[in-house]
C-alpha positions in Angstrom: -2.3 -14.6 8.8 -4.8 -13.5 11.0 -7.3 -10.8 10.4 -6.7 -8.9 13.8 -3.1 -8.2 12.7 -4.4 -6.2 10.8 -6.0 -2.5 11.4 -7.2 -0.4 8.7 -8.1 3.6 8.7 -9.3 6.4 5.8 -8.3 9.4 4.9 -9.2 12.6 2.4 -12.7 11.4 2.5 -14.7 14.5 3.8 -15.0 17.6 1.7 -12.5 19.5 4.3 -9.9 16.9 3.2 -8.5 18.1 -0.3 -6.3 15.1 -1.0 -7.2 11.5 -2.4 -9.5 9.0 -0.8 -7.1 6.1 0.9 -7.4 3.2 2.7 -4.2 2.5 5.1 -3.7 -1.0 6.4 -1.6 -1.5 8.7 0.2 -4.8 9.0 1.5 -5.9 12.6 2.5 -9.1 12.0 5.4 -10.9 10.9 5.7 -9.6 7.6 7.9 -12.4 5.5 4.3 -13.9 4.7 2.6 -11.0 3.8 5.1 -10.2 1.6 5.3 -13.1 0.3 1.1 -12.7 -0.4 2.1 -9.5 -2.3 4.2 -11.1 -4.8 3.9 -13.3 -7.6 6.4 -15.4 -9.5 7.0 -12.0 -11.7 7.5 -10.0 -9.2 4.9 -7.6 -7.1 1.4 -7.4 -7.9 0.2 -4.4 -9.3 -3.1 -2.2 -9.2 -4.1 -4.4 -11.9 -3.4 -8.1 -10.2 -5.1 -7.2 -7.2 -8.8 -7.2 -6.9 -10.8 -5.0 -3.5 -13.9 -6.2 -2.2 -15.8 -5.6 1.5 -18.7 -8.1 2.6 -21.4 -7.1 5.4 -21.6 -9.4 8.4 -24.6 -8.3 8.9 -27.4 -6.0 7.1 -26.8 -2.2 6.4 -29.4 -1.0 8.5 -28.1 -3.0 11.4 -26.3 -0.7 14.6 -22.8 -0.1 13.3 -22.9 -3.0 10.8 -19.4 -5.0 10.4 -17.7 -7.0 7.5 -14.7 -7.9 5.9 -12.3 -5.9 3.6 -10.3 -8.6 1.7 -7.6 -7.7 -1.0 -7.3 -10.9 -3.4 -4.6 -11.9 -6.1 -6.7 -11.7 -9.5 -5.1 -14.7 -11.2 -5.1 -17.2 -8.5 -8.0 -15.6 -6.5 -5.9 -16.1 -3.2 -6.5 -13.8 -0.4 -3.6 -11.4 0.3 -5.1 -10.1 3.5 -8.2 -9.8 5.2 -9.4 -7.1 8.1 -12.5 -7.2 9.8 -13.8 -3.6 10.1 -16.8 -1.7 10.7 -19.1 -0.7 7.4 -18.6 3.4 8.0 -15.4 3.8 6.6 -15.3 1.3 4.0 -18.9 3.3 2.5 -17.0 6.7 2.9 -14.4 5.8 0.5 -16.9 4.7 -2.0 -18.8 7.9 -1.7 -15.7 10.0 -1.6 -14.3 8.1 -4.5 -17.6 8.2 -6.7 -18.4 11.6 -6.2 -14.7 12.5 -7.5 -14.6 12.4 -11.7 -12.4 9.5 -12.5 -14.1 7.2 -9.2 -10.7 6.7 -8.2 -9.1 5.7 -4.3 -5.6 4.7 -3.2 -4.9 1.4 -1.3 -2.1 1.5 0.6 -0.6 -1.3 2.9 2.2 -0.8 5.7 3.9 -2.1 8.5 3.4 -1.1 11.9 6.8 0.1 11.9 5.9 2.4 8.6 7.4 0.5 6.3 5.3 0.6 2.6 4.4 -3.0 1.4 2.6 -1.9 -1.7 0.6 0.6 -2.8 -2.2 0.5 -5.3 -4.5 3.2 -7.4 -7.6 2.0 -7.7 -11.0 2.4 -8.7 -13.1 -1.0 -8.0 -14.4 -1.7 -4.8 -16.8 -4.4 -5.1 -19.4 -4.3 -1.4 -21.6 -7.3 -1.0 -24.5 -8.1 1.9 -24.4 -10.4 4.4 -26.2 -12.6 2.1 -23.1 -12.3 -0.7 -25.5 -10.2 -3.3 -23.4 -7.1 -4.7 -24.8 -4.2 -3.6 -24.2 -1.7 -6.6 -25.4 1.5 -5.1 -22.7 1.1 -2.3 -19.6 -0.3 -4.3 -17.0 1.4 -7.2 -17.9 0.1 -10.3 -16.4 1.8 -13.6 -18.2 2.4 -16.1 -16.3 0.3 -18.3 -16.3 -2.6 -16.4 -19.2 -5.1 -16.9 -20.3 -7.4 -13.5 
């Protein structure tokens, strides 16, 4: 699948927006391998069996800095999808989501036609530099989780 089939967008992550932090992908492809991507031989991955990470193309401080947002399967380490998008919205769900109590953001992934694929509650969002060193400041990490 290729990355520019995919678009992504963010909501709820300004003070005047009440509601969850979310990251909407949008899928406008054909979706039987996609699909396909979001299952395993049990069925659909969950929250759990799904892991969220963003890498910088180049460095922070760069004029609107770009990267990748992959979503991976956390058994097999396959990618499900990947999206190139700018650094801005990706960083405004981690502040959004890490100034709220419980750190957490919804990942949701769609069709273009509307149709939900999956859906995921989540509250890791690993952020790496263009060099592949995790930038902790800038990423979700619970406190119970140990990198």
């Amino acid at each position: 699948m290729r990355r520019d089939y995919f678009t992504l967008e963010t909501a709820d992550v300004t003070a005047d927006e009440p509601g969850e932090p979310t990251v909407s992908i949008t899928y406008e492809g054909p979706t039987e391998e996609l699909e396909t991507r979001l299952r395993r031989n049990d069925g659909q991955l969950d929250g759990d069996g799904v892991d969220v990470a963003y890498r910088l193309h180049e460095p922070l401080d760069a004029d609107a800095p770009t990267g990748v947002f992959a979503v991976s399967d956390r058994i097999t380490g396959e990618y499900v999808l990947e999206v190139n998008v700018e650094s801005a919205p990706i960083l405004s769900i981690v502040e959004a989501a890490g100034a709220d109590t419980d750190g957490r953001y919804r990942l949701v992934i769609e069709t273009d036609e509307g149709t939900q694929l999956a859906a995921y509650d989540k509250s890791t969002l690993l952020v790496y530099d263009d060099d592949g060193n995790l930038l902790r400041d800038r990423s979700l990490i619970p406190s119970s989780v140990e990198i």
